[in-house]
C-alpha positions as CSV (number, residue, x, y, z in Angstrom):
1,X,5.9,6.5,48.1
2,X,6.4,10.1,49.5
3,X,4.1,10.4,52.5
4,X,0.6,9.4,50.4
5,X,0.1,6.6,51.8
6,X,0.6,7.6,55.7
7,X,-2.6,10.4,55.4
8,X,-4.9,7.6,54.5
9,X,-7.0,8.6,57.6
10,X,-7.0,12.4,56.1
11,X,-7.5,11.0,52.4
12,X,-10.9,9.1,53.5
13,X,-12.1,11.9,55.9
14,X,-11.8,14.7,52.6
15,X,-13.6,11.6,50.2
16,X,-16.5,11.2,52.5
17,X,-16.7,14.7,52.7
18,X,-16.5,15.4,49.2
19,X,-18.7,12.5,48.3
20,X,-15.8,10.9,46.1
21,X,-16.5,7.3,44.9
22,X,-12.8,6.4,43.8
23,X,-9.7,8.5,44.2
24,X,-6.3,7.2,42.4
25,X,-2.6,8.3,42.5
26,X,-1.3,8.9,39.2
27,X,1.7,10.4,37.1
28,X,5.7,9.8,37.9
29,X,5.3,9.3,41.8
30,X,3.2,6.0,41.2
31,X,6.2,4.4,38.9
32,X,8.9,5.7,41.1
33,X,8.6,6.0,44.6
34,X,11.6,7.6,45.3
35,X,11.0,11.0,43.1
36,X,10.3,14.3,44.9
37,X,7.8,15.7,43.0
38,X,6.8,19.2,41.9
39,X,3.2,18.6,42.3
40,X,1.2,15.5,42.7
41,X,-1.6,13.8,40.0
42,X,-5.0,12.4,41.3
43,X,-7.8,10.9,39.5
44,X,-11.2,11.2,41.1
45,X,-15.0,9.3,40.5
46,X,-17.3,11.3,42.2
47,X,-20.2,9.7,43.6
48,X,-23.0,11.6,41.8
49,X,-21.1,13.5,39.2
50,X,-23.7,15.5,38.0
51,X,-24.7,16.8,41.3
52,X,-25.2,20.6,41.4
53,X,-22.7,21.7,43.7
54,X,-20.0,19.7,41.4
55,X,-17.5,22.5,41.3
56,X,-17.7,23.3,45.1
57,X,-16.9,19.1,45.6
58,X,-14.0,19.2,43.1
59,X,-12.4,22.4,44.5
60,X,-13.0,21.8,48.0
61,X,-11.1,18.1,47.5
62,X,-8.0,19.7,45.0
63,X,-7.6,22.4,47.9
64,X,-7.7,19.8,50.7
65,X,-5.2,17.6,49.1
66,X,-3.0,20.8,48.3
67,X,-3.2,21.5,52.2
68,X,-2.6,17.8,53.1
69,X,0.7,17.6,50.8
70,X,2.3,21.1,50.5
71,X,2.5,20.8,46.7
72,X,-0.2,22.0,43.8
73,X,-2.5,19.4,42.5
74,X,-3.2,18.4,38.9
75,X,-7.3,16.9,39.8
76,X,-8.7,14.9,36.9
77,X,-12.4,13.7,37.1
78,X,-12.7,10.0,35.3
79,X,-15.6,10.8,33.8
80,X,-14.7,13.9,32.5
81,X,-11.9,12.3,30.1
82,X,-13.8,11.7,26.5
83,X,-10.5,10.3,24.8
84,X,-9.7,6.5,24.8
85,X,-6.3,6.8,24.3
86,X,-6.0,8.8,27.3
87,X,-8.3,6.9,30.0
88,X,-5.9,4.2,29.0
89,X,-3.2,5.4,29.4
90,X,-4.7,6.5,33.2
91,X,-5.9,3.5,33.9
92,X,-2.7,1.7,33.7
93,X,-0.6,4.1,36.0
94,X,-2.6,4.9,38.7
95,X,-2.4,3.6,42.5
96,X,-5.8,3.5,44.2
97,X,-5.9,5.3,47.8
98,X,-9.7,5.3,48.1
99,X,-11.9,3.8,48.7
C-alpha cells in the first residue's frame, strides 16, 4: 500500500510530537493498494482536542505528512465530524497506522 506503511518510524515520531491519540489511513488507497494517488486521506484523534494550540498541532502534522509523502493531504479530525452518516462511513474504510 504505496510506501505508508514503510514511514511507520516517521508516522510515530510526528504523532508523539503532535500529541495525536489515533491516526487512520482513509479514502481509495485503503481499498486498493495498488492506486497511485493524487493526494492521500488521514483521520486524526488528538490527544486533548481542545487544547489551545489546536491549530498549530493539526497544521504542523498535515504539513509533516505532506513532507513525508510528496502529495497534499486531505486531514480530518474525528471529533470534528458532527454527521453520523459520515463518521460511518469513515469508520469502515480506514486503516489504522497509529498508535
Amino acid at each position: 500500500m504505496l510506501t505508508v506503511f514503510q514511514n511507520q518510524s516517521e508516522i510515530r515520531q510526528f504523532c508523539e510530537k503532535m500529541k495525536v491519540k489515533r491516526l487512520f489511513l482513509t479514502g481509495q488507497v485503503v481499498n486498493d493498494p495498488d492506486l497511485s494517488p493524487l493526494c492521500l486521506e488521514f483521520l486524526v484523534e488528538f490527544e486533548n482536542p481542545d487544547t489551545p494550540n489546536y491549530f498549530e498541532l493539526y497544521y504542523g502534522l498535515c504539513n509533516a505528512l505532506e513532507q513525508l509523502f510528496g502529495l497534499p493531504i486531505y486531514l480530518t479530525d474525528i471529533d470534528r465530524i458532527t454527521n453520523p452518516a459520515v463518521r460511518k462511513n469513515l469508520n469502515q474504510n480506514r486503516e489504522q497506522l497509529y498508535p
